[in-house]
N, C-alpha and C positions, 0 to 999 in steps of 0.2 A: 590588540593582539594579532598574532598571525595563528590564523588557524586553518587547516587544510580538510578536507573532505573527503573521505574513500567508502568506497562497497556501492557507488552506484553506475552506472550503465554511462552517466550522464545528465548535465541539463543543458539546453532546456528538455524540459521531461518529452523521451517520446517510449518511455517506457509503463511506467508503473508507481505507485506509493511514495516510493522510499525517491524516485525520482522527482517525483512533485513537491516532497518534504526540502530535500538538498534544495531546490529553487526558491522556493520562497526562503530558508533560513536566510542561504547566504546571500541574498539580496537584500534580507534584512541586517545582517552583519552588517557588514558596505556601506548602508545609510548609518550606522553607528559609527561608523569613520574605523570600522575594521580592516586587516588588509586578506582578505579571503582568495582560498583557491578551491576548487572542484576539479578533480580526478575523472575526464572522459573516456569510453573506449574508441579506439580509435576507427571504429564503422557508427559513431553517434554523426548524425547526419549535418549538427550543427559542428563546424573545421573549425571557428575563429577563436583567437585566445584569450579573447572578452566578453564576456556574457551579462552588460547590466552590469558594469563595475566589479564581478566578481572574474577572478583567473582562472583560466580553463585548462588544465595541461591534460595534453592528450598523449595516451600509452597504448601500445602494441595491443592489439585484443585480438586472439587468432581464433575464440570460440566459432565464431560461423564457416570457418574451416575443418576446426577437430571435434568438433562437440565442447562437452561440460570441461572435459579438462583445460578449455582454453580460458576457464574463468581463472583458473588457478596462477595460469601464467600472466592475465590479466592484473591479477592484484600482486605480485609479485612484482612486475612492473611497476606499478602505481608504489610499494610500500620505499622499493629502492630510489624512483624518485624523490620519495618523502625525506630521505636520511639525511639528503643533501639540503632541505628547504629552510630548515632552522625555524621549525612549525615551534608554536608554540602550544598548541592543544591542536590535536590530529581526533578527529569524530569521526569512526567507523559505524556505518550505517550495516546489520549485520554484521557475520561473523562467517560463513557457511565456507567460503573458500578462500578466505584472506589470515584463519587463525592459526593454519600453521605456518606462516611466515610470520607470524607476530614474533617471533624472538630476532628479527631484522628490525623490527619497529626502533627509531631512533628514541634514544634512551632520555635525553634532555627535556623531549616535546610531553608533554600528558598525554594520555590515552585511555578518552572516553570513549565507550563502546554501548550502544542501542543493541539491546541483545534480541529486536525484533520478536517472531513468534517461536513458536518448538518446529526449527527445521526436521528434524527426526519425525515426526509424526507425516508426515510429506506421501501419498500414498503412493507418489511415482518412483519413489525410490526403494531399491531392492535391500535384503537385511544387510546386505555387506557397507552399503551406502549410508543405512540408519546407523549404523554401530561406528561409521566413521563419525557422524555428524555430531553424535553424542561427545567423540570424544574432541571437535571441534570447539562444540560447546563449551567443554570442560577448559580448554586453552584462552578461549576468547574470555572466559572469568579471570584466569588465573595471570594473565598477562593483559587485562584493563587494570587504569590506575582508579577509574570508578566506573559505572554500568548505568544505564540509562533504561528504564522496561519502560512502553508505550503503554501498556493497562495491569491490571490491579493483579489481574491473575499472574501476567509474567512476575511481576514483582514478587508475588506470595511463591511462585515454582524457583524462583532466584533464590529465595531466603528458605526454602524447607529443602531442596535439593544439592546445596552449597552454602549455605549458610552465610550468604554472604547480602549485604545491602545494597538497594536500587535507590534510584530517583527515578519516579512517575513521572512522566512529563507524558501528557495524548500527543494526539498532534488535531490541526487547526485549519477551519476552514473559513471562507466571508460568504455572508450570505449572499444567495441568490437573490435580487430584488429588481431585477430587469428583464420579465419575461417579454419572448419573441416567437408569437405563434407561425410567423412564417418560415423560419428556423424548419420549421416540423414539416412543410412542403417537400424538404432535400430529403427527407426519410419517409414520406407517403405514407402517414399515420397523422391523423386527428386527435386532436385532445381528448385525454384519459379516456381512448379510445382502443389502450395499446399498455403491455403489461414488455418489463423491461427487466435485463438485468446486466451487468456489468463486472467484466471479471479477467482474470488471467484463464486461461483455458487449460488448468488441472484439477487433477480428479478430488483433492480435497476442497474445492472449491463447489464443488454438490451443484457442475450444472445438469448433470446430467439425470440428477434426481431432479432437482427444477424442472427441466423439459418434460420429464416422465411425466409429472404430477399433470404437468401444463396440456401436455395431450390428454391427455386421462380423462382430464376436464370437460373433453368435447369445446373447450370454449373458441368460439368464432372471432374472438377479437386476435391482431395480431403481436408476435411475442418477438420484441427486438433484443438480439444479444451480442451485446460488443466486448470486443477483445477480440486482440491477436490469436487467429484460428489456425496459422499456419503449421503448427505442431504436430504430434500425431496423435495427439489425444482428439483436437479442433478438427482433424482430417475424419476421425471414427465420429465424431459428433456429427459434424456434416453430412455423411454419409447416411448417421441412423436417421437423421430427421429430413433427410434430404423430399419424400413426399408428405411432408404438412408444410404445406405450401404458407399455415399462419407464422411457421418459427424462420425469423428473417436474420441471418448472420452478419450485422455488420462488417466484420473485421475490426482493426484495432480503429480509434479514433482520440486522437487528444486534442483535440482543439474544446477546450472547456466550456465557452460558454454554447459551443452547441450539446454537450454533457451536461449539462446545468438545466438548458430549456427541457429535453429529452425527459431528465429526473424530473423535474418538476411538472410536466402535463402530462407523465405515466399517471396509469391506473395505480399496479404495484409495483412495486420494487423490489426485487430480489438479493439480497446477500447471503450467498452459499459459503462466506470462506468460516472455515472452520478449526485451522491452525494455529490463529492468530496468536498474539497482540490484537491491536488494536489497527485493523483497515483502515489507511485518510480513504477512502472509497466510499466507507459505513459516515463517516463523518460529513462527508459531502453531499452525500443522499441526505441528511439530516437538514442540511443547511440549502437545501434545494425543494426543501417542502415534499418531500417523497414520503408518500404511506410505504412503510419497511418489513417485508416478510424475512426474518431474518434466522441461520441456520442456528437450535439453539444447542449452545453455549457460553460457557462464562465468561467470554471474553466480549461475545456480542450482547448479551444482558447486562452486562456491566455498565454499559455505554445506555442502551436503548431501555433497559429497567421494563418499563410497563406502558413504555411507548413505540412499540414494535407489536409485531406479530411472530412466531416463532414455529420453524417446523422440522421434522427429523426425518421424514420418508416421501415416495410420492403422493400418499395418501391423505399426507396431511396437506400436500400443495394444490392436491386435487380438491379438498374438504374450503381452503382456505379462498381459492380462487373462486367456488360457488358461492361464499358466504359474504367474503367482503365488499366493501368498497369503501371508494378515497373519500366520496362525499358525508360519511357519515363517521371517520374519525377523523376529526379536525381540529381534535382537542390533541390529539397522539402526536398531531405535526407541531401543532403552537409551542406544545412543549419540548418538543426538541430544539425547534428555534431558540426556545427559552437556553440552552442546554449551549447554542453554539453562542449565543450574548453574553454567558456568565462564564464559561473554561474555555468552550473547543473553536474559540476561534484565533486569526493566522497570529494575531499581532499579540497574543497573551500567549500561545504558545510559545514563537518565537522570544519571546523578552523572558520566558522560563529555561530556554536554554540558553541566553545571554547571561543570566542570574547565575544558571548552575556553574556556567561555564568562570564567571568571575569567580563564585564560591571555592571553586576546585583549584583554579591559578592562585588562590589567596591561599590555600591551604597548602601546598608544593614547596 
């Protein structure tokens, strides 16, 4: 099949989720003697128009000029690309600014679409923006030829809100199984000497409830937090924490396996996203042996069950950071492991949207 790839930034990922998902798929495509393409914008740092056998076309992207409306012209770019490509199944990752050009979407190709989390609940967005996004929502259903929900809840908000059917597919990680303590030297922190969280730097993302709790704590150990800060959300963070000298701001970092050692010799681990679907972040931290304090919701309990920890104020991250420790659930990690050996990992997820993907061109 020829299948093309749109809604993300890029790979190789120097973004986020949905950018780490696009790379590994279609690099698993490719070995299945697919002929794949992936949609860049055209300030992704990698230029070349081969990525690991998979095709890289890169499109205008003027957002770091105009702001948010430059994603719009972004995928615009990318869909009209598309028309010409003679795609045979086009996977749009998200919907948020690519659904009102979906009635350009070429007519021939399928059009599965990962409806991601509930953009509309997003707290940085103002009511004029939610009431857009709602009605994004409502195009990205009605103009997919089938819809893809990453966890259970999306899928049950798909089928009572629109009445319309998903396929569950998570997404997938490899385990961590090669720790490297000197790794931890570049970030001047000691093993599970050091409490960590990782994230996009907005406000539904509860870091700033995390750090609250985290100072609250009095605790002395120090509290690493990666992610792209440069924002203005990441500018007001910095600032309020600017003297606890223990909350140390990485900035953004993708280089994985120093992500991997990082999760796996914290103390906790923090997952604040609270919009979701289903985070590959939450997944990875599973698959990297990280004890998981995780914000609770259905989307994170879905996943983590009764193998997480779960909190909703600072008080509970202040309560939680007194009481626990890594050493003594190690049953909560084994079983997530268990968790990434039987569904969530790369090469089972991957061959589940190979599957879908055959099921849907068979049905066409």
């Amino acid at each position: 099949m020829k299948i093309g790839i749109l809604g993300t930034r890029g790979i190789p990922n120097h973004y986020g989720g949905f950018e780490q998902f696009a790379e590994s798929l279609s690099k698993s495509l490719v070995k299945e003697k697919h002929n794949v393409y992936v949609y860049n914008s055209s300030t992704h740092p990698f230029q070349q128009n081969v990525f690991n056998g998979v095709n890289i076309i890169h499109c205008f992207d003027p957002e770091n000029r105009i702001g948010t409306i430059g994603q719009f012209i972004y995928d615009l770019n990318c869909i009209m690309d598309a028309k010409h490509r003679n795609f045979d199944i086009i996977l749009q990752l998200g919907y948020t600014s690519n659904s009102i050009w979906g009635f350009l979407l070429p007519k021939k190709a399928l059009i599965i679409t990962n409806m991601d989390g509930l953009e509309w609940k997003r707290e940085k967005y103002n009511n004029l923006t939610k009431s857009f996004l709602k009605f994004a929502e409502k195009l990205a259903v009605k103009r997919s030829d089938y819809l893809i929900a990453d966890s259970i809840g999306i899928q049950n908000y798909l089928k009572n809100k629109y009445n319309v059917s998903s396929k569950y597919i998570g997404y997938g990680t490899k385990l961590f199984n090669a720790p490297d303590k000197s790794i931890l030297d570049l970030y001047k922190v000691k093993d599970y000497k050091y409490n960590i969280l990782i994230a996009r730097f907005e406000p539904e993302n509860n870091l700033e409830t995390i750090l609250d709790g985290f100072v609250n704590s009095k605790s002395n150990i120090t509290f690493l937090v990666i992610g792209n800060n440069n924002n203005k959300y990441g500018k007001y963070l910095k600032l309020k924490y600017k003297k606890d000298t223990n909350v140390v701001f990485i900035g953004g970092l993708y280089n994985k396996n120093h992500l991997d050692n990082l999760r796996y010799y914290s103390n906790l681990y923090f997952h604040g996203h609270s919009v979701g679907g289903t985070n590959p972040s939450l997944i990875e931290a599973m698959g990297s042996s990280a004890l998981i304090i995780a914000h609770d919701n259905e989307f994170n309990k879905s996943i983590l069950k009764e193998d997480g920890f779960y909190f909703k104020t600072p008080n509970d991250i202040n309560r939680l950071i007194q009481k626990i420790k890594k050493s003594n659930n190690l049953l909560k990690m084994d079983s997530n492991i268990a968790k990434i050996n039987t569904y969530y990992n790369t090469a089972n997820i991957n061959k589940e949207y190979l599957t879908f993907f055959n099921a849907c061109k068979k049905k066409y």
